[in-house]
MDAnalysis code that builds the backbone (N, CA, C; Angstrom):
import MDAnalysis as mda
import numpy as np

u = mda.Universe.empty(486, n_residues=162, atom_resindex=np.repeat(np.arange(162), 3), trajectory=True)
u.add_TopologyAttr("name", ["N", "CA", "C"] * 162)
u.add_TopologyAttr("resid", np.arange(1, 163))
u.add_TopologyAttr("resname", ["UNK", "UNK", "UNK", "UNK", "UNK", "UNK", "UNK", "UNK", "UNK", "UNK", "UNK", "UNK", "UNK", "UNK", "UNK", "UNK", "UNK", "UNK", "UNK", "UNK", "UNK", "UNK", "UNK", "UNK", "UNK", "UNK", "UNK", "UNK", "UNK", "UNK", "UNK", "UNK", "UNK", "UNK", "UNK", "UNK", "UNK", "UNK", "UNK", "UNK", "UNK", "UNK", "UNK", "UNK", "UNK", "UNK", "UNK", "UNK", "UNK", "UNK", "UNK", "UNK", "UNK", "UNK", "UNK", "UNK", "UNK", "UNK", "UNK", "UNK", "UNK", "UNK", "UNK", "UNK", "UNK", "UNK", "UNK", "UNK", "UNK", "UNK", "UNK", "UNK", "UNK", "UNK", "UNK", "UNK", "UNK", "UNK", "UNK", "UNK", "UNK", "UNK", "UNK", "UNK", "UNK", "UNK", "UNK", "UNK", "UNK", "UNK", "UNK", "UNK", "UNK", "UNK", "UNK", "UNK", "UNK", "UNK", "UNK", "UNK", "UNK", "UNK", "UNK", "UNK", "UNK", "UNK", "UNK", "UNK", "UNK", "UNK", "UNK", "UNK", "UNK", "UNK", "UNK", "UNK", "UNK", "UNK", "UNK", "UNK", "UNK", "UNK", "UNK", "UNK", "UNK", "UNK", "UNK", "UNK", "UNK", "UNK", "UNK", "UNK", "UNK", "UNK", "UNK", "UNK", "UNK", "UNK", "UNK", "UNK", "UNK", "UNK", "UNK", "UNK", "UNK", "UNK", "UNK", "UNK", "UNK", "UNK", "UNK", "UNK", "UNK", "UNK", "UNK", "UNK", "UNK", "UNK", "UNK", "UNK", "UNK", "UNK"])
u.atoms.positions = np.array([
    [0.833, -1.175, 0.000],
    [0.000, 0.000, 0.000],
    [0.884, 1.247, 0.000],
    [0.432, 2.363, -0.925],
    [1.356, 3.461, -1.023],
    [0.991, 4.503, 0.233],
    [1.812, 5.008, 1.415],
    [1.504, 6.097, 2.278],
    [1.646, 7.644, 1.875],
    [1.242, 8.428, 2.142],
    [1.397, 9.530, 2.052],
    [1.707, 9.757, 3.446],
    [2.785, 10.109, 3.779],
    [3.738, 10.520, 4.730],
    [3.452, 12.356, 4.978],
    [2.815, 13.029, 6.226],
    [3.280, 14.213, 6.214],
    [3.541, 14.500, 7.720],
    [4.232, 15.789, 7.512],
    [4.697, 16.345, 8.262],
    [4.431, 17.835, 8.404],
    [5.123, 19.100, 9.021],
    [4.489, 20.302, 9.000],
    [5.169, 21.325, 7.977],
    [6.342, 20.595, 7.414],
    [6.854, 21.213, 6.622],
    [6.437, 20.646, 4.739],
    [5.908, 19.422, 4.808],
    [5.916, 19.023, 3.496],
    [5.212, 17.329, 3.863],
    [5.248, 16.747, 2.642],
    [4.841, 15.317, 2.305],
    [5.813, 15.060, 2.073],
    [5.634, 13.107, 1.836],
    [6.399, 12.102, 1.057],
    [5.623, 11.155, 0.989],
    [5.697, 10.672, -0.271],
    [4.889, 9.748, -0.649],
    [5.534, 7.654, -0.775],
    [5.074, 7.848, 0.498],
    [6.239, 5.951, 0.991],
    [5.405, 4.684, -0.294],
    [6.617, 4.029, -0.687],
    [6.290, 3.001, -1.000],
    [6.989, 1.526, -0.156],
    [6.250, 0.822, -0.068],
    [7.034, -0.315, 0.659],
    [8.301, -0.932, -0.590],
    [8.192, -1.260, -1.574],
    [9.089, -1.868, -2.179],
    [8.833, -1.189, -3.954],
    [10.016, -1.816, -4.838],
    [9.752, -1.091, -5.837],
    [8.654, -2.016, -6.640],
    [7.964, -2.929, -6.123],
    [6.807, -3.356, -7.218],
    [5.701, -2.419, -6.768],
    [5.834, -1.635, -5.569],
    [4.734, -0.628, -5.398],
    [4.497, 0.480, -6.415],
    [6.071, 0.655, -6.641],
    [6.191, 2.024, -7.197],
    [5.553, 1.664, -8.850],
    [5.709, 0.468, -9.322],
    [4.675, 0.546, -10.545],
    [3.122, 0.700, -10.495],
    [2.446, 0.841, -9.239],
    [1.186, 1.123, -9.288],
    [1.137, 2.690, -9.404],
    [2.358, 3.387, -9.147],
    [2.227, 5.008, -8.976],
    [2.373, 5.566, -10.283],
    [2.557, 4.951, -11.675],
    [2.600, 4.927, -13.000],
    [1.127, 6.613, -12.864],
    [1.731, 7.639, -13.598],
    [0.609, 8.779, -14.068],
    [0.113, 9.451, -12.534],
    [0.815, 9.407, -11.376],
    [0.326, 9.820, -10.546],
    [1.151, 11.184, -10.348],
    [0.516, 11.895, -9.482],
    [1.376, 13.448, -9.200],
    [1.871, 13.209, -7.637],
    [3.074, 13.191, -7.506],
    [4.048, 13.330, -6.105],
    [3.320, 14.714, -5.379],
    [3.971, 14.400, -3.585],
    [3.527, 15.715, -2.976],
    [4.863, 16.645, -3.773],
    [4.627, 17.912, -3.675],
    [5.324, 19.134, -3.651],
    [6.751, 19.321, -3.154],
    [7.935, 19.502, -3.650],
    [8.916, 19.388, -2.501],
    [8.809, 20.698, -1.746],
    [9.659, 20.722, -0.490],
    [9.777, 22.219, 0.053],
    [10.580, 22.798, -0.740],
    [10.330, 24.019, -0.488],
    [11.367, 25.264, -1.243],
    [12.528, 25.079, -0.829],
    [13.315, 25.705, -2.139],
    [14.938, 25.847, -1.887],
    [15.209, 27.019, -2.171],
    [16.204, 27.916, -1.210],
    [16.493, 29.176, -1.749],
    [17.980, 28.837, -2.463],
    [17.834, 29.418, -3.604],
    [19.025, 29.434, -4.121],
    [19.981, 30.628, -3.957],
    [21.193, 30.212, -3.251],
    [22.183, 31.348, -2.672],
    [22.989, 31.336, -3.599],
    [24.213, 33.011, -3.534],
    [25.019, 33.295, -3.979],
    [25.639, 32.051, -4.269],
    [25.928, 32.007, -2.747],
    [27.628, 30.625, -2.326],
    [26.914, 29.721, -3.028],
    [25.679, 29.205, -3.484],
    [25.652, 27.868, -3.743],
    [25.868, 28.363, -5.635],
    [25.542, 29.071, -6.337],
    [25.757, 29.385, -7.211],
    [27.547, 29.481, -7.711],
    [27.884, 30.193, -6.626],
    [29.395, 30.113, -6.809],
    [29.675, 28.732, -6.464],
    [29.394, 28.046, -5.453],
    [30.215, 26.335, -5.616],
    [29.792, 25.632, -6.371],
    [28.960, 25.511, -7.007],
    [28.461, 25.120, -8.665],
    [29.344, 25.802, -10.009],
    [29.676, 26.833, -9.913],
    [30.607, 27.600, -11.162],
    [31.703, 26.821, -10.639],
    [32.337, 26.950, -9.729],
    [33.908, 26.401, -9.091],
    [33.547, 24.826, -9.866],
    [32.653, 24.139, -9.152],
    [32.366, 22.098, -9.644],
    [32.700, 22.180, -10.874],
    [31.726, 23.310, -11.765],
    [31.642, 22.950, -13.112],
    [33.049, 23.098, -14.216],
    [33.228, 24.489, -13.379],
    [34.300, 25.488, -14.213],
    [33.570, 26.187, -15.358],
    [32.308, 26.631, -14.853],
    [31.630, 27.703, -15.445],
    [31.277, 28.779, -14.216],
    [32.263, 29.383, -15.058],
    [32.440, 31.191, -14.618],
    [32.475, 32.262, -15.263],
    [31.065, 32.082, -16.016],
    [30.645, 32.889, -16.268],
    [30.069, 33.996, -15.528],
    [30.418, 35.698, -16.102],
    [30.017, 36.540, -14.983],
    [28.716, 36.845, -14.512],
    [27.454, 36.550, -15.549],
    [26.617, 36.829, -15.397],
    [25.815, 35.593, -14.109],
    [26.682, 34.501, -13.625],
    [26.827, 33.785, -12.674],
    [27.313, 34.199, -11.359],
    [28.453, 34.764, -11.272],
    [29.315, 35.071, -10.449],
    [29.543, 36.505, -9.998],
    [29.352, 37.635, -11.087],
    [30.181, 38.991, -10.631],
    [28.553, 39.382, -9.979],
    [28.162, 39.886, -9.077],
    [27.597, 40.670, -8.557],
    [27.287, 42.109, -9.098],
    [28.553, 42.950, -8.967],
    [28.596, 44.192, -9.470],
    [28.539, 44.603, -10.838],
    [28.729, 43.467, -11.546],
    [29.005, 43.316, -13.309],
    [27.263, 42.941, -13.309],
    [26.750, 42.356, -13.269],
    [25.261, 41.800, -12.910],
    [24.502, 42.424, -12.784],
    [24.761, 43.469, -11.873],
    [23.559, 44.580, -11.638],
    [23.857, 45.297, -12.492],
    [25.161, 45.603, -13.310],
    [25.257, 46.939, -13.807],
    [24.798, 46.279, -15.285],
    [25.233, 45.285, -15.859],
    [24.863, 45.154, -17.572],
    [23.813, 43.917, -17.436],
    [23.497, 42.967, -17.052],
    [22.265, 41.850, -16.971],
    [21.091, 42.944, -17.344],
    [21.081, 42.093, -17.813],
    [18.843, 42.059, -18.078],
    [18.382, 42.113, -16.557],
    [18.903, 41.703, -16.266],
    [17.982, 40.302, -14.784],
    [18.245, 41.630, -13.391],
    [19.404, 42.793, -13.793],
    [20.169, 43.315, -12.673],
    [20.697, 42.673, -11.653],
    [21.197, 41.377, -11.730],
    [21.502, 40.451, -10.592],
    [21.721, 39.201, -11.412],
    [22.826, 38.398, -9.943],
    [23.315, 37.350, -11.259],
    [21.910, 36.149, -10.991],
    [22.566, 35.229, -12.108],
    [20.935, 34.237, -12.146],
    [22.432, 32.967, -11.705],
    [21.164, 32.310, -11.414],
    [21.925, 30.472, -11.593],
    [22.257, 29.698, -12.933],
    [22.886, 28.944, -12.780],
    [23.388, 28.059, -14.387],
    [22.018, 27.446, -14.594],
    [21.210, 26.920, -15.586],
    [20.275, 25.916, -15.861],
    [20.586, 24.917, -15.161],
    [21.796, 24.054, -15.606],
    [22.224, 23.181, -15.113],
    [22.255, 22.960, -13.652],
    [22.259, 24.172, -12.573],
    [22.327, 23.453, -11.581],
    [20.752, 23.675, -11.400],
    [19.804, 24.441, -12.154],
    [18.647, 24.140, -11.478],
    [18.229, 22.330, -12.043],
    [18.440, 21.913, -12.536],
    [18.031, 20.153, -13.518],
    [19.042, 19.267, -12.125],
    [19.907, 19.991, -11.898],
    [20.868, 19.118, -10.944],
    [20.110, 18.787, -9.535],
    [19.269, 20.017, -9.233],
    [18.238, 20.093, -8.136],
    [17.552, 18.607, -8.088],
    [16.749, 18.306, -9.165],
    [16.238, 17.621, -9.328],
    [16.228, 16.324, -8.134],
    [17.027, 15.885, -8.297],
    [17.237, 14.507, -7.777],
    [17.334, 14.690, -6.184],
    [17.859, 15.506, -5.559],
    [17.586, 16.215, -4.487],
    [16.245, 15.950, -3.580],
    [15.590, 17.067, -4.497],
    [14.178, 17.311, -4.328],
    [13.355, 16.091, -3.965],
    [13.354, 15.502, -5.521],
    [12.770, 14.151, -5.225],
    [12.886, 12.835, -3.990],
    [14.595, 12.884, -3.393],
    [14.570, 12.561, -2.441],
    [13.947, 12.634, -1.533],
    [13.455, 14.244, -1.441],
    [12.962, 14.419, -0.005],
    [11.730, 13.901, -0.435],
    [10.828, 13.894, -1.573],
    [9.637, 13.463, -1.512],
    [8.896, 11.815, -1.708],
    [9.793, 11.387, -2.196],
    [9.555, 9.687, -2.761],
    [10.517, 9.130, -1.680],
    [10.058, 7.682, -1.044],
    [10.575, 7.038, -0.571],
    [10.481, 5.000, -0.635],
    [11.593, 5.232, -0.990],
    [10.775, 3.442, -1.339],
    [11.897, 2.791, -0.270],
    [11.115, 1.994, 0.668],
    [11.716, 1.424, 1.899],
    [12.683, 0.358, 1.210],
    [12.320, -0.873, 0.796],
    [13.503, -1.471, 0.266],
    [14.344, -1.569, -0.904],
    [14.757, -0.378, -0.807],
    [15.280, -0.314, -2.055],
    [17.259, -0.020, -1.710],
    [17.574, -0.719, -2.258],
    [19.164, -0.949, -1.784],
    [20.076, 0.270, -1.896],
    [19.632, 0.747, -3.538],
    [20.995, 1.678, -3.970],
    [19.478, 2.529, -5.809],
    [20.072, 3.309, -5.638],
    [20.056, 4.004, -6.762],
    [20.342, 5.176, -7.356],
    [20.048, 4.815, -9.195],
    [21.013, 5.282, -9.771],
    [20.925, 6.799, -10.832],
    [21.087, 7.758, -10.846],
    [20.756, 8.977, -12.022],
    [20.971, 8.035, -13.346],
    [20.285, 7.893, -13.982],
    [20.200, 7.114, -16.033],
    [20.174, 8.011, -16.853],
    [19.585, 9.106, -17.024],
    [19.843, 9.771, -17.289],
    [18.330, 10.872, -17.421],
    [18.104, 11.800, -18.624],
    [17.455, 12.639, -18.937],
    [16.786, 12.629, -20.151],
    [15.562, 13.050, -20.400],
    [14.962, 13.407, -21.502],
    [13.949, 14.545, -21.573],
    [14.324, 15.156, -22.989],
    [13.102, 17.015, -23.154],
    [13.606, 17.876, -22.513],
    [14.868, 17.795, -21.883],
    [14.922, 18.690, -20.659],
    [15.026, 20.496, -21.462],
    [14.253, 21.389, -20.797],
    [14.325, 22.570, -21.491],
    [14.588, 23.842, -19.935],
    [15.260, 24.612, -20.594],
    [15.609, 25.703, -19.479],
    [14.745, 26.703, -19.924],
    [13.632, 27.087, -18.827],
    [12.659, 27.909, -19.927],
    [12.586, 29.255, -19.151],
    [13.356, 29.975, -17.774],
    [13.294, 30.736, -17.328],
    [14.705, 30.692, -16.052],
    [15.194, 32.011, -16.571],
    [16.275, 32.125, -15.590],
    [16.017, 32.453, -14.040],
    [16.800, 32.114, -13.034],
    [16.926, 31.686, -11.526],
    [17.565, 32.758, -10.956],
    [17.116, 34.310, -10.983],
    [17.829, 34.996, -10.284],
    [17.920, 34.766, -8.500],
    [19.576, 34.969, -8.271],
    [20.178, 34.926, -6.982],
    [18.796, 35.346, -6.248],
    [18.627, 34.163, -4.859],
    [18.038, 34.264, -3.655],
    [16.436, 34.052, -3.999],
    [16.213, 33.339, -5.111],
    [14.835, 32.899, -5.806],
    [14.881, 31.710, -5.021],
    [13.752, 31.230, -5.087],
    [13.067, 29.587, -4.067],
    [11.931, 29.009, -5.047],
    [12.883, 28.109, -5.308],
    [12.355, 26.886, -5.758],
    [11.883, 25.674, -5.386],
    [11.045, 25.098, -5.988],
    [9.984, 23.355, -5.695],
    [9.885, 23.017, -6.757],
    [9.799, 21.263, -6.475],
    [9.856, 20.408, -7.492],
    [8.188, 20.110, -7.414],
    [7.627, 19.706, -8.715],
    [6.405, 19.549, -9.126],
    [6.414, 18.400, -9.718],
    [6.031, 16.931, -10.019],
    [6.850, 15.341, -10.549],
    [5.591, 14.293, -10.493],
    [6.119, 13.995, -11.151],
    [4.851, 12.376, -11.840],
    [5.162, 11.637, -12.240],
    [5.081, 10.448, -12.001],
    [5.932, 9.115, -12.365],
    [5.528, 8.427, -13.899],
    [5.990, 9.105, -14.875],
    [5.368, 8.599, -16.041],
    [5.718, 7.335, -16.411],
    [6.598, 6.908, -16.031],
    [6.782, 5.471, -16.844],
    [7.708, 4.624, -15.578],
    [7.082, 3.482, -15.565],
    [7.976, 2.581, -14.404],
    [8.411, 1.227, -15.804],
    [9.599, 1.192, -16.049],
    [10.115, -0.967, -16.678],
    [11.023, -1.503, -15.981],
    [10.287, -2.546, -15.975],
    [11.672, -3.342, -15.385],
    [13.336, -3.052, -15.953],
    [14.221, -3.254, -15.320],
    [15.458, -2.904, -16.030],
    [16.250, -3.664, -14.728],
    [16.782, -4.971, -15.271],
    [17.817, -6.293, -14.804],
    [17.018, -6.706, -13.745],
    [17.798, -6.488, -12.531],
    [17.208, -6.846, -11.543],
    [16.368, -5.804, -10.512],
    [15.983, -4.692, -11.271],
    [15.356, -3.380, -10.556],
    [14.672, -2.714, -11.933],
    [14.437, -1.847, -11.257],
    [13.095, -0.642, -12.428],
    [13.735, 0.535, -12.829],
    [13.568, 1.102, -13.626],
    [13.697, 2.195, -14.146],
    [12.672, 2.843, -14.515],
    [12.728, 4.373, -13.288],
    [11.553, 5.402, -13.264],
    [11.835, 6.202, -14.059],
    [10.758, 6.885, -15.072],
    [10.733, 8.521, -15.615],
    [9.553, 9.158, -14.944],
    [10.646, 10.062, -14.460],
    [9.335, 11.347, -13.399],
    [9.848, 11.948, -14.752],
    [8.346, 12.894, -14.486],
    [8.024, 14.073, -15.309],
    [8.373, 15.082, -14.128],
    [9.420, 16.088, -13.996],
    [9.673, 17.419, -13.104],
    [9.549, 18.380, -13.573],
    [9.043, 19.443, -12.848],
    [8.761, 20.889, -13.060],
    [9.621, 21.432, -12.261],
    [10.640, 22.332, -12.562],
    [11.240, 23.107, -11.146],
    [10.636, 24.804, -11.218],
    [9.504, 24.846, -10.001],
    [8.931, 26.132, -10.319],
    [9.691, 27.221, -9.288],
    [9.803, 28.229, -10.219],
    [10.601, 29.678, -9.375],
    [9.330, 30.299, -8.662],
    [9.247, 30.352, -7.202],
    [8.560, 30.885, -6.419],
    [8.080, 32.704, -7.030],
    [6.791, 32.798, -7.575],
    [6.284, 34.028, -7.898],
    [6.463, 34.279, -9.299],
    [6.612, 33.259, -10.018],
    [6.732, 33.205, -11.721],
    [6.335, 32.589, -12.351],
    [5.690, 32.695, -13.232],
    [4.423, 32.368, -14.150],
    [5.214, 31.093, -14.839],
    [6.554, 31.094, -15.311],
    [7.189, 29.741, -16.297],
    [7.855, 29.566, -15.159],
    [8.533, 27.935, -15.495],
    [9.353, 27.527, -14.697],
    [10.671, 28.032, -14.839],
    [11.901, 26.917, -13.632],
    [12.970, 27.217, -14.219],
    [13.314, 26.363, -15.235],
    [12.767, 25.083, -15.340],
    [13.430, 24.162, -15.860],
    [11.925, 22.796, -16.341],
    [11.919, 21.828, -16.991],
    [11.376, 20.899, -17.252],
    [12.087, 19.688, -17.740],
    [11.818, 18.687, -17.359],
    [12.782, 17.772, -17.729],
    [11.813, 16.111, -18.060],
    [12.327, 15.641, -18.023],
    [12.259, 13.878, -17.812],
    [13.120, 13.601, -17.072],
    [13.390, 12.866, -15.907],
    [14.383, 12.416, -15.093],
    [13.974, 11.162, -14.467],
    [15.404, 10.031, -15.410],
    [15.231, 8.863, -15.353],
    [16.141, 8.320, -14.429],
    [15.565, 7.687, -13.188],
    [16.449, 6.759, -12.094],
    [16.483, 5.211, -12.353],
    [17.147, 4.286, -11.992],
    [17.528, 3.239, -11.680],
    [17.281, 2.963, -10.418],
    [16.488, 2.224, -9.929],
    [16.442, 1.527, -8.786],
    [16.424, 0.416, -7.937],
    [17.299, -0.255, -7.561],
    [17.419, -1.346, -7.290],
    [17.056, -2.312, -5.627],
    [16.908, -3.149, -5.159],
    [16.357, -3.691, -4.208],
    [17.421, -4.631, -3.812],
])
């Protein structure tokens, strides 16, 4: 039986094992909590990547020539969120180890200016078997708190094993 797990800050939606998680096929996950996205985390993402770009990083360059007057986040680390997020909201009790597979559609459709708060929005579109475990595609939304488009849309495909 699938639980809906809450608490005062958010949901999670428990599965006992991963043959549960194929009954959750077209369903909508709870909401994750917000994330504020900081300077520092923007800068230790440019440092990981070795994208340093200024409209990332300079502050004072940012306000003065950006569109945005302030720097934004990489796309990339908002799609990187992803898996994160979902942690906090999906839980499948026996499940041993799993794995990022990869991505599909993913589109960056609105930039992440510094100190914006973000949530994941996700639906389990497709559960197959794959060896001895499943392979999920959530459908994710990463929505920027007070903005009409997102930051990001994706397909994000896990591996999960028991």
């Amino acid at each position: 039986m699938i639980y809906l797990v809450k608490n005062k800050d958010m949901q999670k939606i428990l599965f006992k094992d991963i043959e549960e998680v194929k009954t959750a096929v077209g369903k909508e996950l709870p909401l994750s909590k917000w994330i504020t996205v900081t300077q520092v985390m923007i800068n230790d993402f440019a440092n990981a990547t070795l994208d340093k770009q200024w409209i990332h990083i300079d502050q004072e360059r940012a306000a003065k020539e950006s569109p945005f007057k302030t720097t934004i986040a990489h796309g990339f680390m908002s799609l990187s969120l992803i898996s994160k997020l979902l942690e906090e909201i999906v839980v499948i009790e026996n499940s041993a180890m799993g794995l990022n597979y990869g991505l599909n559609k993913v589109r960056f459709m609105n930039p992440v200016p510094v100190n914006s708060r973000l949530r994941l929005h996700a639906s389990i579109k497709d559960v197959e078997d794959y060896k001895k475990g499943i392979k999920i595609t959530f459908l994710c939304t990463i929505e920027i708190e007070h903005q009409e488009k997102p930051s990001c849309v994706a397909e994000f495909i896990t591996l999960l094993f028991e």
